[in-house]
KEKE-3310 file (N, C-alpha, C; in steps of 0.2 Angstrom, whole numbers, plus 5000, padded with zeros to 4 digits):
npx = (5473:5478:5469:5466:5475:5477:5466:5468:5479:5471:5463:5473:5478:5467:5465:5479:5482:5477:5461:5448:5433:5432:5441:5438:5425:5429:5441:5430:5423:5432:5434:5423:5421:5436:5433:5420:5430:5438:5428:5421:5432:5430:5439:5441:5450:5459:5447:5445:5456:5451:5447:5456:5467:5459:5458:5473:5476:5469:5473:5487:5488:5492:5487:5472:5469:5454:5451:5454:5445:5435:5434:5436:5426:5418:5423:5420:5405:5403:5411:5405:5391:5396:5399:5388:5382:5387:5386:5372:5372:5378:5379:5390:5400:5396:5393:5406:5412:5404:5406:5418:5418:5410:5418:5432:5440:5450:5451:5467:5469:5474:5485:5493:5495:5501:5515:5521:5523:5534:5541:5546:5552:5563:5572:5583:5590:5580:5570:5571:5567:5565:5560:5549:5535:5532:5537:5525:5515:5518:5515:5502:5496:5493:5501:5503:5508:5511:5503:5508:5519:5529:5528:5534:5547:5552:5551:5558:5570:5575:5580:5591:5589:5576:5579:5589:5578:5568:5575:5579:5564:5562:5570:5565:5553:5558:5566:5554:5548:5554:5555:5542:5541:5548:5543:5529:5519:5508:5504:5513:5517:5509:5502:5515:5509:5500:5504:5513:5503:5495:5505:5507:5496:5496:5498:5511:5518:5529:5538:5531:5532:5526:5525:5539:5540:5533:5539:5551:5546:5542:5555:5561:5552:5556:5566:5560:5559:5555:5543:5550:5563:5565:5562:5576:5584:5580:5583:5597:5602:5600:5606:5620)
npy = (5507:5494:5486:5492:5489:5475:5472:5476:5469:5455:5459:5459:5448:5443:5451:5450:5439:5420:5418:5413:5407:5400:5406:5420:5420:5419:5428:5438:5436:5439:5450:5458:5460:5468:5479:5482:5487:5494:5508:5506:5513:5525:5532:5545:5546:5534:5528:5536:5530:5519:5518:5526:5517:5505:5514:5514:5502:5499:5507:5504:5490:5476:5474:5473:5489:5489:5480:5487:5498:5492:5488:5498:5506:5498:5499:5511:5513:5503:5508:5521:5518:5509:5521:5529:5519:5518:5532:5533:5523:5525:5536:5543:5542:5551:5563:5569:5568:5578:5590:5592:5595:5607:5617:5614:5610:5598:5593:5593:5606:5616:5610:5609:5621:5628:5620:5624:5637:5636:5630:5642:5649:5641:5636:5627:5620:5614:5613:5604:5588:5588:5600:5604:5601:5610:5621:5620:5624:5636:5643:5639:5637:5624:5610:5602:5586:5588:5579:5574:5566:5572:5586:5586:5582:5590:5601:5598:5593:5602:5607:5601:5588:5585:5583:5570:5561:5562:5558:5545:5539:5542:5533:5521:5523:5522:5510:5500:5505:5503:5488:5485:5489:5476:5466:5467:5467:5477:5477:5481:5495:5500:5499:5507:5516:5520:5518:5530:5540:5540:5542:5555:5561:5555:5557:5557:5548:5548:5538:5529:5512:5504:5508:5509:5494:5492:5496:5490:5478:5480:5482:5470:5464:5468:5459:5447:5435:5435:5425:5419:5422:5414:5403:5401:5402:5388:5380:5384:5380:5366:5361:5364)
npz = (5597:5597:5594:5582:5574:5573:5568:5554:5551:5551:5540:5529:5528:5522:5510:5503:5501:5494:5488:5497:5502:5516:5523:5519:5529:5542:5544:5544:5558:5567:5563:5566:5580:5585:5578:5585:5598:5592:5591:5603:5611:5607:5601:5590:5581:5580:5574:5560:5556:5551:5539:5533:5534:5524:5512:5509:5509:5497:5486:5486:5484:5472:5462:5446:5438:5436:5444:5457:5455:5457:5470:5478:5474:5483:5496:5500:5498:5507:5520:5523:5526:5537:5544:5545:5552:5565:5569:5571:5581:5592:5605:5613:5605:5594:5597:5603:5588:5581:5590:5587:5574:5573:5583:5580:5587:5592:5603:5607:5604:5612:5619:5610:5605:5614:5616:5603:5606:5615:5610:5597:5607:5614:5602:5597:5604:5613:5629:5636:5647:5658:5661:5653:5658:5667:5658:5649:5658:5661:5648:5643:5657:5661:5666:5655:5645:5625:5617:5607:5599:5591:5593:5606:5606:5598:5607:5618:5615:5603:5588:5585:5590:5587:5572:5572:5577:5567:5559:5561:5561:5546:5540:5542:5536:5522:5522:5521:5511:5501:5503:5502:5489:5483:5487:5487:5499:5507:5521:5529:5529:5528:5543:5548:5546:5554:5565:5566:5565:5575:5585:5584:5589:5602:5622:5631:5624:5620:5628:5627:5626:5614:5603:5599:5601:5589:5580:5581:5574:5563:5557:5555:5547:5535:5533:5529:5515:5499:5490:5479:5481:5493:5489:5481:5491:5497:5490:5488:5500:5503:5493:5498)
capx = (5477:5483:5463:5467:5483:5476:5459:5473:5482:5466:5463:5479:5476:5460:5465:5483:5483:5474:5453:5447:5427:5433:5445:5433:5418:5432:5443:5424:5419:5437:5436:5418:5425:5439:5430:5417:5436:5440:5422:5421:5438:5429:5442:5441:5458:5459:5440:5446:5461:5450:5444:5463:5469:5456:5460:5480:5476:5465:5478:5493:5487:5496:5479:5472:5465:5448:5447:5456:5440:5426:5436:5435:5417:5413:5426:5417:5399:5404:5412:5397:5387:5400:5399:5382:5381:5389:5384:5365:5370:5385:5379:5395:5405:5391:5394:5413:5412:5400:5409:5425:5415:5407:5421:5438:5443:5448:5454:5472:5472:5478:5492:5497:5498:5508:5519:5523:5524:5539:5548:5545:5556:5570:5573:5590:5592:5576:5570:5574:5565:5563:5556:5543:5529:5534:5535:5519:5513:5521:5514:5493:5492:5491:5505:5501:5511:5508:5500:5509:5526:5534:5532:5536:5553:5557:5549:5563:5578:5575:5581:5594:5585:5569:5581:5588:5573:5564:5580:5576:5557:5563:5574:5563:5550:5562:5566:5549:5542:5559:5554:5536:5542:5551:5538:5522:5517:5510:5502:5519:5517:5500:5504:5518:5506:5498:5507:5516:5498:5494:5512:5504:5489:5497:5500:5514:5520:5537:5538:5526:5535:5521:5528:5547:5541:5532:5543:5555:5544:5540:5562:5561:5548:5560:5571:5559:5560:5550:5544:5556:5569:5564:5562:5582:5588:5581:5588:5605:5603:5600:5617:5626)
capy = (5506:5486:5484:5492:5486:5468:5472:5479:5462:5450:5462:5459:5441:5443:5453:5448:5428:5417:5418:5407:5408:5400:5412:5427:5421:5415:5432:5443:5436:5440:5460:5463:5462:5471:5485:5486:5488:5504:5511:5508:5517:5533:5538:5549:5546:5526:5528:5538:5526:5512:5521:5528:5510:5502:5517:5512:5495:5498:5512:5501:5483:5474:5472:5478:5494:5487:5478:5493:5502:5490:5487:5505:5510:5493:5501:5518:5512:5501:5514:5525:5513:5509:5528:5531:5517:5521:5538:5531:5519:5526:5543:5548:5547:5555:5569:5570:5569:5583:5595:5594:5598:5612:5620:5615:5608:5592:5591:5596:5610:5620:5607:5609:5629:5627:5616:5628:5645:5632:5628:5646:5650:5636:5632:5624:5614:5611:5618:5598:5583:5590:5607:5602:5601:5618:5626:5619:5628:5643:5645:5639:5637:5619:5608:5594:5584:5591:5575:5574:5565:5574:5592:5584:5578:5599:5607:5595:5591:5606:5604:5594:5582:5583:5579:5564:5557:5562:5552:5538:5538:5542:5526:5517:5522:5520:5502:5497:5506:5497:5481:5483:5487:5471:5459:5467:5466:5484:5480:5483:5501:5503:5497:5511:5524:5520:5522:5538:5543:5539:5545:5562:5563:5551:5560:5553:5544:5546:5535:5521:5504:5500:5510:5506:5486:5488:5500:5484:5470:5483:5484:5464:5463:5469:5454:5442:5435:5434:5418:5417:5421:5409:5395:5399:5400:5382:5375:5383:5375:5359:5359:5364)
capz = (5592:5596:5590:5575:5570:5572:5561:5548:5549:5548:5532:5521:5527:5517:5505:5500:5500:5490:5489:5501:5507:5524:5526:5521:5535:5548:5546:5547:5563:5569:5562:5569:5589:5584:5576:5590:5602:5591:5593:5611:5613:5606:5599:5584:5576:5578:5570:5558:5555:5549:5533:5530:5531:5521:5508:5507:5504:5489:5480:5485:5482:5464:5457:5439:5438:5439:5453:5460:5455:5461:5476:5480:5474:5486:5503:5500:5503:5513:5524:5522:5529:5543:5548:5550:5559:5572:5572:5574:5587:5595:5604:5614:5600:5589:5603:5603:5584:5579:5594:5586:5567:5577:5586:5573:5591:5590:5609:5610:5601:5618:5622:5604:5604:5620:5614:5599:5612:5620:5605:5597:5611:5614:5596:5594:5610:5617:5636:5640:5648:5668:5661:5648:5660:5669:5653:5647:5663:5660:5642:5644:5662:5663:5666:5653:5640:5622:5616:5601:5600:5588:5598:5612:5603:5596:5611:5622:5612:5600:5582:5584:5592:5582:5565:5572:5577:5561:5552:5562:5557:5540:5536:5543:5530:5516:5521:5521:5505:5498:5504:5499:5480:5482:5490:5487:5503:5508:5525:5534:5528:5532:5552:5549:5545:5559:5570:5566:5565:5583:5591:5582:5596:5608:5626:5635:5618:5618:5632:5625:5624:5612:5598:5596:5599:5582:5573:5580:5572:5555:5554:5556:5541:5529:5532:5526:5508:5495:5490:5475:5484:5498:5483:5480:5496:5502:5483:5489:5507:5501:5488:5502)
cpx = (5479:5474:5464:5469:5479:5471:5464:5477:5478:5465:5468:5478:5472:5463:5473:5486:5476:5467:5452:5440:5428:5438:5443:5430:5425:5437:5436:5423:5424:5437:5431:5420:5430:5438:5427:5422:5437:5433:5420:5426:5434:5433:5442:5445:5458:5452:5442:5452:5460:5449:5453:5467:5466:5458:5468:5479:5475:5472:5487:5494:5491:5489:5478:5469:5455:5446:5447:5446:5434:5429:5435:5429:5414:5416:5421:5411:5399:5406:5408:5393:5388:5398:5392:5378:5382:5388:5376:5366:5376:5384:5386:5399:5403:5394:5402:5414:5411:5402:5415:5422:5414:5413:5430:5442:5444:5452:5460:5473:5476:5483:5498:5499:5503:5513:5523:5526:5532:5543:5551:5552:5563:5569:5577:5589:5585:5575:5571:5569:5562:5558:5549:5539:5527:5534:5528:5516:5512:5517:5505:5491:5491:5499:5504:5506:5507:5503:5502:5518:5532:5537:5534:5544:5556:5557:5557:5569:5579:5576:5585:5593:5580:5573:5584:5582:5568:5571:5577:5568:5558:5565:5570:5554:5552:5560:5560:5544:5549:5555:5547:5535:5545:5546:5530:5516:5515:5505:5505:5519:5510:5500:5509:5516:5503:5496:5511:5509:5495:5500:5508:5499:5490:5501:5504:5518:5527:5539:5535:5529:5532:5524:5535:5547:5539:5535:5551:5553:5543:5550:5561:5559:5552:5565:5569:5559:5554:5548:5547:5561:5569:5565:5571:5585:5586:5583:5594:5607:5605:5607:5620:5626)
cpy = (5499:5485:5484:5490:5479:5467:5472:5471:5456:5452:5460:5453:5439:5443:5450:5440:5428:5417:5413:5412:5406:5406:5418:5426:5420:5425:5439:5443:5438:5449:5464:5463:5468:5478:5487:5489:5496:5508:5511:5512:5526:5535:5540:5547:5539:5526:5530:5533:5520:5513:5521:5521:5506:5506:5515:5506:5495:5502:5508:5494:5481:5469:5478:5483:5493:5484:5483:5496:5499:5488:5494:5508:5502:5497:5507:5517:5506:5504:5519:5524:5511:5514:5531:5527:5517:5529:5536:5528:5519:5536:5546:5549:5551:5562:5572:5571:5578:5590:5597:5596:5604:5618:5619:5611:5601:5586:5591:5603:5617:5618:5610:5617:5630:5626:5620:5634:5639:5632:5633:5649:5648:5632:5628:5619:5612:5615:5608:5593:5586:5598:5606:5602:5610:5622:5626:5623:5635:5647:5645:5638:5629:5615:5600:5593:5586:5585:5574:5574:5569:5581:5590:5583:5587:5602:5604:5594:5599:5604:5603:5588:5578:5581:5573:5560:5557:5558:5545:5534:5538:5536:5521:5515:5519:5512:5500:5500:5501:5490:5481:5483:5481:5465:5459:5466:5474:5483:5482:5490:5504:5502:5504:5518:5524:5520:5530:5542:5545:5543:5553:5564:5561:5555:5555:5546:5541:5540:5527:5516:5501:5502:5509:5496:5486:5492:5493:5478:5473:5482:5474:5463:5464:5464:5447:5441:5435:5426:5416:5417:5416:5401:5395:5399:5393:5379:5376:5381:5369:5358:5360:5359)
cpz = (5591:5592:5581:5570:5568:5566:5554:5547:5547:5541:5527:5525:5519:5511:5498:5500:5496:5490:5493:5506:5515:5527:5526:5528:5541:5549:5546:5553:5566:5570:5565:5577:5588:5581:5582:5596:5600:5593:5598:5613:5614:5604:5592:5578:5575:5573:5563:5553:5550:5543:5529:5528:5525:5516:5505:5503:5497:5484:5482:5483:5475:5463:5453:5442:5439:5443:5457:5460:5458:5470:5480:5479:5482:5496:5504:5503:5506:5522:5524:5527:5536:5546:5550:5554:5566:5574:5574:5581:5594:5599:5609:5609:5596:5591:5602:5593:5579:5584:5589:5577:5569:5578:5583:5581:5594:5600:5612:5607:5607:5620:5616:5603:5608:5617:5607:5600:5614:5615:5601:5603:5615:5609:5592:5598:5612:5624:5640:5645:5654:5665:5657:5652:5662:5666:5650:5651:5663:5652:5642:5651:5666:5663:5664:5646:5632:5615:5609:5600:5595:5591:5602:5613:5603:5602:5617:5622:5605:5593:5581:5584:5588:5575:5565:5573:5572:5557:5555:5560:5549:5537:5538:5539:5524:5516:5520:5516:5499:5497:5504:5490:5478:5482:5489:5493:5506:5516:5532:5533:5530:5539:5552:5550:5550:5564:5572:5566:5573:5587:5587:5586:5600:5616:5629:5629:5615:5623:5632:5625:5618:5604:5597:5595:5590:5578:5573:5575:5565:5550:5551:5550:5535:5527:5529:5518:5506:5491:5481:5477:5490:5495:5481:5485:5500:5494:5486:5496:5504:5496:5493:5507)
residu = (UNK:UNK:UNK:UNK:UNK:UNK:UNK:UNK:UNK:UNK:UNK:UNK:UNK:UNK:UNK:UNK:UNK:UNK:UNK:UNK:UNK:UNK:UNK:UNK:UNK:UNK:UNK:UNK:UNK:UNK:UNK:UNK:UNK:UNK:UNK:UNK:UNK:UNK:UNK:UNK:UNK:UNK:UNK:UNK:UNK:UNK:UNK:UNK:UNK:UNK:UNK:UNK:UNK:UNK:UNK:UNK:UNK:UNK:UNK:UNK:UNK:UNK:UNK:UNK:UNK:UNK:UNK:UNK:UNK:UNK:UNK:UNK:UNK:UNK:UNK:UNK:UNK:UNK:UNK:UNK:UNK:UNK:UNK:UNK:UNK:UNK:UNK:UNK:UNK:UNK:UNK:UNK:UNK:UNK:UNK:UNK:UNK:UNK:UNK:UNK:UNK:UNK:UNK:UNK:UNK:UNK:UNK:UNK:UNK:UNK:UNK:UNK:UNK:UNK:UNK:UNK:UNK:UNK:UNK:UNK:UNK:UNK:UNK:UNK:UNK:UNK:UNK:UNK:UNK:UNK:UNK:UNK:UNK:UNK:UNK:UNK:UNK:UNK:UNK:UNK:UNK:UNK:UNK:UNK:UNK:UNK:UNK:UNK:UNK:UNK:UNK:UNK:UNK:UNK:UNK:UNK:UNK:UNK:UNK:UNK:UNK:UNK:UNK:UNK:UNK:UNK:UNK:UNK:UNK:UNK:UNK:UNK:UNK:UNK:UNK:UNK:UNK:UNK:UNK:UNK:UNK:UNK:UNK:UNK:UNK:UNK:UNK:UNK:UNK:UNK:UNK:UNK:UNK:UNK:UNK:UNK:UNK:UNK:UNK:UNK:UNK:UNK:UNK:UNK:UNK:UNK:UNK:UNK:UNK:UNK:UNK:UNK:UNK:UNK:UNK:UNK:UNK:UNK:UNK:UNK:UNK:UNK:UNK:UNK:UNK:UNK:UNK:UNK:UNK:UNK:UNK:UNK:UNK:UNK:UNK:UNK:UNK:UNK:UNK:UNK)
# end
């Protein structure tokens, strides 16, 4: 995921500053490591992520309708091109890919039914932090985290819990679709999606530290200006 984010970040360098050829070659050589990071992980979902990301860009960027469209016919067979590359030269994730096309089974789906059996049955409150494994046990047999931080939130805290925590996820969307109809900047919202994508498969996720730093540094982003209002706040420095 930190591979990802950063590729996502060298991208709206790219794409949302000024054109610049040294800045294309210089943030390329930067994205090709960082890609091969996601594709050495194997995982599915970061893979997956780099298309969804590239996808956001193109339909949220503040460009005309036509660039829109050849930027999007260019990410498509570009992305195409990407994907059967690494499926030619990539066989365990070929492997891991084509299992889970095969079989609908994308790796948790046994934590994830668990984790549903658990909540299905303490709905209000939660069965709470000490029992969660135990219960997981009790329901599929294995006593494993259900690899997906939102069950993890109902199945513990039940649905009181799960509403605050979803409030908290929520405003912190707002502020930053706010703050990208203001600024224009949409790759604070694409790192958001990102991440709430990843807490969605992440086992042990509630617990991450890695997730609250950047839902800290995504709040943070909203305080930055816009460069008009930046051009009036050092005019009204200087009079003062």
């Amino acid at each position: 995921m930190k591979a990802l984010i950063a590729f996502l970040i060298v991208l709206s360098n790219m794409l949302e500053t000024n054109f610049s050829l040294k800045k294309i070659l210089f943030g390329s050589l930067i994205m090709i490591p960082l890609l091969s990071l996601v594709i050495a992980s194997g995982s599915r979902g970061a893979f997956l992520s780099v298309f969804i990301g590239l996808a956001l860009f193109v339909v949220f960027m503040r460009i005309s309708i036509g660039k829109k469209i050849v930027l999007g016919l260019f990410g498509i067979v570009g992305s195409i091109s990407f994907f059967l590359f690494v499926l030619a030269n990539n066989v365990d994730f070929q492997r891991r890919l084509l299992d889970s096309v095969e079989t609908g089974d994308i790796g948790r789906n046994l934590a994830w039914v668990g984790a549903q059996k658990v909540i299905e049955n303490n709905p209000i409150i939660g069965v709470g932090f000490p029992a969660a494994l135990p219960e997981m046990y009790q329901e599929i047999g294995i006593a494993m985290d259900p690899h997906n931080v939102f069950l993890y939130v109902a199945m513990t805290t039940g649905l009181v819990g799960f509403c605050f925590f979803m409030i908290f996820i929520w405003r912190i969307a707002k502020i930053l679709f706010l703050s990208y109809k203001k600024n224009g900047k949409i790759v604070y919202l694409v790192i958001f999606f990102i991440i709430v994508l990843n807490m969605a498969k992440a086992g042990g996720g509630i617990s991450m530290i890695l997730f609250y730093f950047f839902f800290a540094a995504l709040i943070g982003s909203t305080f930055l200006l816009s460069d008009h209002e930046e051009i009036e706040h050092t005019v009204k420095l200087k009079k003062n």
